[in-house]
Structure formats: C-alpha cells, structure tokens
C-alpha positions, 0 to 999 in steps of 0.5 A: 220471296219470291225469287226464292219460291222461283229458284226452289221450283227450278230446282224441284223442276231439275230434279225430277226431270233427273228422276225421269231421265235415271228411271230410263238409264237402268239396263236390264241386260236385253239384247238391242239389234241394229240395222246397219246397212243403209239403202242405197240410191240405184244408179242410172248407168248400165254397170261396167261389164266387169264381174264381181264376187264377194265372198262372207268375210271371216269374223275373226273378232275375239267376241263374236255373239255381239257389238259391244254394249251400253252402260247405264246412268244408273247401273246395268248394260244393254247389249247390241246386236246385229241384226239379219245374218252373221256379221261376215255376210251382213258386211259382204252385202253391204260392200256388193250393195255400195259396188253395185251403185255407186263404186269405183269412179262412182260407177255402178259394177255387176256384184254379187255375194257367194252364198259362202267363201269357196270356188270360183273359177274365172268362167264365173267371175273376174275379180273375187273380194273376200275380208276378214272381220277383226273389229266391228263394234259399238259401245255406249256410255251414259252419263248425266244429261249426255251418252257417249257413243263410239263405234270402231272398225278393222277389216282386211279386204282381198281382191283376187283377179281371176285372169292373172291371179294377182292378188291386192290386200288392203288394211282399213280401220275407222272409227266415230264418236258423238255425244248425245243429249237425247239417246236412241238405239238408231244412233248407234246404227248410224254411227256404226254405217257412218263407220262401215261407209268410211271404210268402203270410202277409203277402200275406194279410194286405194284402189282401182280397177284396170283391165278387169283387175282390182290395182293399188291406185297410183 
C-alpha cells in the first residue's frame, strides 16, 4: 500500500512539473533580440602599424527582419532578433572587435568600421575587408523535458590590399547544436557567438598578412 501511495505521488509529482514546464512552452509570436557580440579581452601590445577598414557586410540572406524562431511544446513560435544595428554592421564590429585584440598570430592590429560600404583610398587604409551576409541564423525546437537549439552561418569575406590591389576572398560557414533540459534566450546568443567566433577562427586561420597585405596562408 504503501509502495502504491508513493508510485501515485510520484507520478502526480511528474505530472504537474509538466503542467509547469507546458504552461512556459506556448509562444505568443514576440520578437526576443539577442546579443551577439561578445567583450573582448584588450591586448597588451601596441597593434601592428598596419590599417584596416571594414566595411558593413551586404545581408544578402532570403529573410532579412529576423534570425530564425522557436517552436513551442505546446504550440505557437517566439522569433529571434538581433539586437543593435542591422546584422551587416553588427557582424563588421565584431570582426573589427576580434582584429583589434586578438587577430593574426593572435596580435592586435588598427581596425575600424566605415560608417558605410564606399571609397577608401590607400591615404586612408592599406587592407579594406568587406563580406556578404548569406546566412545567419538560430532556430529552436522544443520538445518534452529538452530544446534543441541550432545556429548556422555563411559568410563570403574580401580583403582588398590597397597598395597592389589584389584581391583575397574566402568562403566560411559554420554551424552549432546543443540540447538543453533548461532553455533560455542567453543560449541562443551563445550558440550563435560560439558560431560567429569559429567562423573568425577559421578566417584566421586561411590567411595571413605580409607586406601590409592580406595572402591566403601557405
């Protein structure tokens, strides 16, 4: 009996934690904007006389007002956002951001962003790094006692040196996935600076600078 009375308490316990969990799972269409850049440590060195400009990228994805959504356990969607300026702008900050303390060979280099893409003249800069935004987004799915959260990403970044005018373009995508018990917005705007920070990683990795010139690394 009283095994019984325990395995019907544990089972009414269950229950109504679901209630508790599902009453929190309905969406209501809301708009949730994340944070994406992170703060980045400042660097000791004195940066490398070499000047960088980057330009906004062109967002060029299909859908522009937002970064994907959330499905809910018990019906309806929460969208995400980004917040600050448009995306193009946010993701040249964060790459000026991730140059200007910890870039090639993890050094620190003099980076700024161009208040728009346009002229700049080699009196003004020597490398200038523009991108196009094809993909950047984040999408949940909500599932019983678990979310599924994944982000991916595809952006096309071209450094063009002022002093020869050549040209570099690289290709980089990435992507994350985790599964969580407890679900928050923050965990979206880590997985989506997880992405972004691997992307940079790799763009770091494929190149290098020589001369005052951004090469394809050998």
């Amino acid at each position: 009996m009283q095994n019984a009375k325990m395995g019907r308490l544990s089972v009414g316990i269950l229950f109504a934690a679901s209630l508790l969990i599902g009453a929190g799972c309905a969406g209501t269409g809301q708009t949730v904007h994340v944070d994406v850049p992170q703060k980045q440590a400042l660097s000791s060195m004195a940066p490398e006389p070499v000047r960088i400009v980057i330009e906004p990228f062109d967002d060029r994805r299909a859908e522009k007002t937002r970064l994907g959504l959330r499905t809910h356990l018990w019906g309806g969607v929460t969208y995400f956002g980004l917040a600050g300026e448009r995306p193009g702008v946010v993701l040249a900050q964060a790459l000026a951001d991730r140059l200007s303390t910890r870039g090639w060979k993890d050094r620190a280099w003099t980076v700024r962003v161009a208040s728009s893409a346009g002229t700049t003249t080699s009196q003004d800069a020597d490398i200038v790094i523009s991108g196009q935004l094809l993909d950047f987004s984040a999408n949940a799915k909500s599932r019983v006692f678990s979310t599924v959260v994944n982000t991916s990403s595809k952006l096309v970044i071209t450094a063009k040196n002022l002093g020869d005018q050549s040209t570099t373009t690289r290709n980089v995508e990435g992507s994350q996935r985790d599964t969580l018990f407890w679900f928050c917005d923050e965990d979206v705007q880590h997985l989506l600076a997880a992405t972004l920070k691997d992307d940079f990683d790799r763009y770091l990795a494929d190149t290098t600078i020589e001369q005052k010139a951004v090469r394809a690394a050998r």
